[in-house]
Residue, then its C-alpha position, 0 to 999 in steps of 0.5 A: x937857530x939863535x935871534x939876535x936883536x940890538x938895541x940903544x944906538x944913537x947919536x952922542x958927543x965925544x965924552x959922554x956915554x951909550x949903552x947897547x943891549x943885545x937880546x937873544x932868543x932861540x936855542x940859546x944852549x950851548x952858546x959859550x960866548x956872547x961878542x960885540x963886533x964893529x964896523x966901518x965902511x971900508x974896514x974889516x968888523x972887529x971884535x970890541x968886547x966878549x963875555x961867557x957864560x961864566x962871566x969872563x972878558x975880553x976887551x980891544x986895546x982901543x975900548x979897555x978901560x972905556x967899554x964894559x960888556x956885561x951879561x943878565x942870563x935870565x934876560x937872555x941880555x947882553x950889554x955894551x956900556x961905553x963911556x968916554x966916547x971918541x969919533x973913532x968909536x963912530x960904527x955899527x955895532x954888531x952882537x953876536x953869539x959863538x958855540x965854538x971857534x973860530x967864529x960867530x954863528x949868529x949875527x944881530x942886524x947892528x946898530x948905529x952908533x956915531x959920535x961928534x967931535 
């Protein structure tokens, strides 16, 4: 089992910047991919940002450019650093660990992030 915990939510207004955090802790081996998910009422979660072990990323169309997830192994932690926030960023926002596709295998309880116009 693997425990995600997020961190770093909060309210902001549009234009400034967040940083997430997602601790993991548990059997951490064979993790070959650390995610940040998002989700609003009504709508499908969506994934935001990916990171492997060995570093490679992967960003939504929405966030390029914006989001940077990055990865300290010997932390076990994983971050989300958004700049230039819009409302439409407004969600919560989920970490989450793979070991194989399709899917996520472990989920964090989320954190809220709102932004105001």
């Amino acid at each position: 089992q693997v425990q995600l915990v997020e961190s770093g939510g909060g309210l902001v207004q549009a234009g400034e910047s967040l940083t997430l955090s997602c601790v993991a802790s548990g059997s951490i081996f064979g993790i070959n991919s650390m995610e940040w998910h998002r989700q609003t009422p009504g709508k499908r979660r969506e994934l935001v940002a990916a990171i492997t072990p060995a570093g490679r990323t992967v960003y939504a169309d929405s966030v390029k450019g914006r989001f940077t997830i990055s990865g300290d192994n010997a932390k076990n932690t994983v971050y989300l650093q958004m700049n230039n926030l819009k409302p439409e960023d407004t969600a919560v926002y989920y970490c989450a660990a793979q070991t194989g596709p399709p899917s996520p295998d472990y989920w964090g309880p989320g954190t809220q992030v709102t932004v105001s116009a």
